[in-house]
C-alpha positions in Angstrom: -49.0 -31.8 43.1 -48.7 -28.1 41.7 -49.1 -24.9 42.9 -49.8 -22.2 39.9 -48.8 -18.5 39.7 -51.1 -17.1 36.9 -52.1 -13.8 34.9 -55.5 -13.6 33.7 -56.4 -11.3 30.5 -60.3 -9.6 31.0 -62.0 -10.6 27.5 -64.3 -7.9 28.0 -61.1 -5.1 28.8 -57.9 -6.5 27.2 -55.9 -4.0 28.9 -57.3 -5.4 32.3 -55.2 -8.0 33.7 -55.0 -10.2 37.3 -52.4 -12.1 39.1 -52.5 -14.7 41.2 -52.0 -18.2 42.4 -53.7 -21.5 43.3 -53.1 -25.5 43.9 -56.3 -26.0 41.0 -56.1 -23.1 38.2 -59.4 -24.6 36.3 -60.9 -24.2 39.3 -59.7 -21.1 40.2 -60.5 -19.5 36.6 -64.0 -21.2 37.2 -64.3 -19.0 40.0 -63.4 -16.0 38.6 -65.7 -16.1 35.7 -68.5 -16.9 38.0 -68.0 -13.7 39.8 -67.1 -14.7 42.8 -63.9 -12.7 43.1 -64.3 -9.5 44.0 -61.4 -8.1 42.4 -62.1 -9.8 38.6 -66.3 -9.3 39.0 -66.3 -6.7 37.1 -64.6 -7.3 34.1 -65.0 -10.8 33.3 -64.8 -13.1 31.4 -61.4 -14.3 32.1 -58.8 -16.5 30.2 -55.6 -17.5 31.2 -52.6 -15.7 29.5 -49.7 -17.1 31.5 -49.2 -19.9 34.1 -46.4 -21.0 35.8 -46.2 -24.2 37.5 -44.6 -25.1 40.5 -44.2 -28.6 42.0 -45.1 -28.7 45.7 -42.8 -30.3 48.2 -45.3 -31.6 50.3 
């Protein structure tokens, strides 16, 4: 299992840009171009413009 740290790129405001971090980034990215996080509602669509992966210990 992974854990992702990511930075998201606004398609609708280039020079907007997001980080964070998940266990499911398709998900996550899901979620954010549905609107329903409040801190990327505003200027979505998002795509993903770096990811890093980490494997879990667990």
């Amino acid at each position: 299992m992974f854990h992702y740290v990511y930075v998201l790129v606004s398609e609708s405001d280039p020079g907007r840009h997001y980080v964070g971090s998940t266990s499911d980034l398709n998900a996550r990215l899901a979620a954010h171009n549905a609107g329903k996080v409040s801190h990327t509602s505003k200027c979505k669509p998002w795509r993903v413009e770096t990811a890093v992966a980490f494997r879990c210990s667990k």
